[in-house]
C-alpha positions as CSV (number, residue, x, y, z in Angstrom):
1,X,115.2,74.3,49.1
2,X,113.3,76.5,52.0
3,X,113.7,74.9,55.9
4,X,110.7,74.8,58.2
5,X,111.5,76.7,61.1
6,X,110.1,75.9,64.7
7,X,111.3,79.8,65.8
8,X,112.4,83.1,64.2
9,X,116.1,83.3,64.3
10,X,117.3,86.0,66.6
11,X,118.1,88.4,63.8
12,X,114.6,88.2,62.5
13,X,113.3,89.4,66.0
14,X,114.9,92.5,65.7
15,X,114.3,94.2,62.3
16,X,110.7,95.6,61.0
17,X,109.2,93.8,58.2
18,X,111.0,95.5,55.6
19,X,114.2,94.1,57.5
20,X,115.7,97.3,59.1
21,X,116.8,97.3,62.5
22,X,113.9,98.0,65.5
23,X,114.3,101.3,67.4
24,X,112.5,99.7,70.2
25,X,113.4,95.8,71.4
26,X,109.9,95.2,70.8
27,X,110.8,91.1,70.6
28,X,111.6,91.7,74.4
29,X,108.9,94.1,75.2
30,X,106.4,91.5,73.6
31,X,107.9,88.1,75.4
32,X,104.0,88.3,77.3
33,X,106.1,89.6,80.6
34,X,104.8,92.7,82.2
35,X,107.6,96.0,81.7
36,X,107.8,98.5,83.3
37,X,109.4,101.5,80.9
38,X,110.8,105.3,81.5
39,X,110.3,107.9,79.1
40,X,113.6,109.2,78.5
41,X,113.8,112.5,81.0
42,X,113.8,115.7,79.5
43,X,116.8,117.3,80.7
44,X,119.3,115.1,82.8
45,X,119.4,114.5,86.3
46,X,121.7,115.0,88.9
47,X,125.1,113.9,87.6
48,X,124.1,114.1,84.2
49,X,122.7,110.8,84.3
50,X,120.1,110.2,81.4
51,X,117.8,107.0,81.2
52,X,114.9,105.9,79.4
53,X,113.3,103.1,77.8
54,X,111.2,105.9,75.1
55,X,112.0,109.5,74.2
56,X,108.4,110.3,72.2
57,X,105.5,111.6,74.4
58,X,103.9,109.0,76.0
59,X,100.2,109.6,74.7
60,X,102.2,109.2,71.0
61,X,104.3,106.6,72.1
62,X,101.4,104.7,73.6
63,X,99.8,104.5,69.9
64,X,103.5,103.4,68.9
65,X,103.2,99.9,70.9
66,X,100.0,99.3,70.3
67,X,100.9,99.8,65.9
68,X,104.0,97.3,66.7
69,X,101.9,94.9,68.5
70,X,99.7,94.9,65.9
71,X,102.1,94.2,63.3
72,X,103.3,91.3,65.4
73,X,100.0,89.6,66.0
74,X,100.1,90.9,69.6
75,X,96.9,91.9,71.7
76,X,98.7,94.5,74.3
77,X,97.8,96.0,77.8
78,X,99.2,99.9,77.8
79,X,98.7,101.9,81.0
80,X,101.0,105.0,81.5
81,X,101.3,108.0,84.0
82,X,102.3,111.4,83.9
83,X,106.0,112.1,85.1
84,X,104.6,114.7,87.4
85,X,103.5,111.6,89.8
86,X,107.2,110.7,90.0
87,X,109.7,112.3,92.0
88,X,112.6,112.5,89.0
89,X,109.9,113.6,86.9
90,X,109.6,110.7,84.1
91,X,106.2,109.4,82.6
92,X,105.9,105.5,83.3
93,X,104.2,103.0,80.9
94,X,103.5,99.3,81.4
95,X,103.2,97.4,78.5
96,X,101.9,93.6,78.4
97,X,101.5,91.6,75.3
98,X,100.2,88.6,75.0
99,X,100.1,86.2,71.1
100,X,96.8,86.4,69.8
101,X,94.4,83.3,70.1
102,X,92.7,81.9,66.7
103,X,89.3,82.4,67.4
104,X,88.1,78.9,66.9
105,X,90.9,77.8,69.3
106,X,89.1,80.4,72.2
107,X,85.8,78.7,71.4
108,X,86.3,75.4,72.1
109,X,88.9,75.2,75.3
């Protein structure tokens, strides 16, 4: 007999509809918090030390959060600059998500 659950067990959070795993931790991304992420850098810095929240371009990767958030009944914020701003180089995004309001609940509060 099926359960009624109150919240998506943590292993539904992170696979896709058709149940594989998520690249991206979009559950986290999504939590309505404001992130900050780093486009993976090119080559790697000093040390050899590699980072990066993304790899894709960000203009492609920007289309990429707003499809997921989408699929998760998200509306989302994206803003993102050019790595040539930074000083190592690396295109920043901010992403904020926020659970989408039933329309008849945003007309009457």
């Amino acid at each position: 007999m099926s359960q009624i659950l109150t919240d998506k067990p943590t292993w539904a959070k992170t696979v896709d509809p058709l149940g594989r795993p998520c690249k991206y931790p979009w559950h986290k991304w999504f939590d309505g918090q404001t992130h900050l992420l780093v486009r993976q850098p090119k080559r790697p810095l000093s040390g050899g030390y590699t980072y990066g929240d993304y790899e894709t371009e960000s203009r492609f990767f920007r289309h990429t959060v707003i499809r997921a958030a989408e699929k998760r009944n998200k509306n989302v914020e994206v803003i993102w600059r050019n790595g040539h701003n930074f000083e190592d180089g690396c295109d920043r995004m901010i992403v904020t998500a926020q659970d989408i309001t039933p329309l008849d609940t945003q007309l009457y509060t």
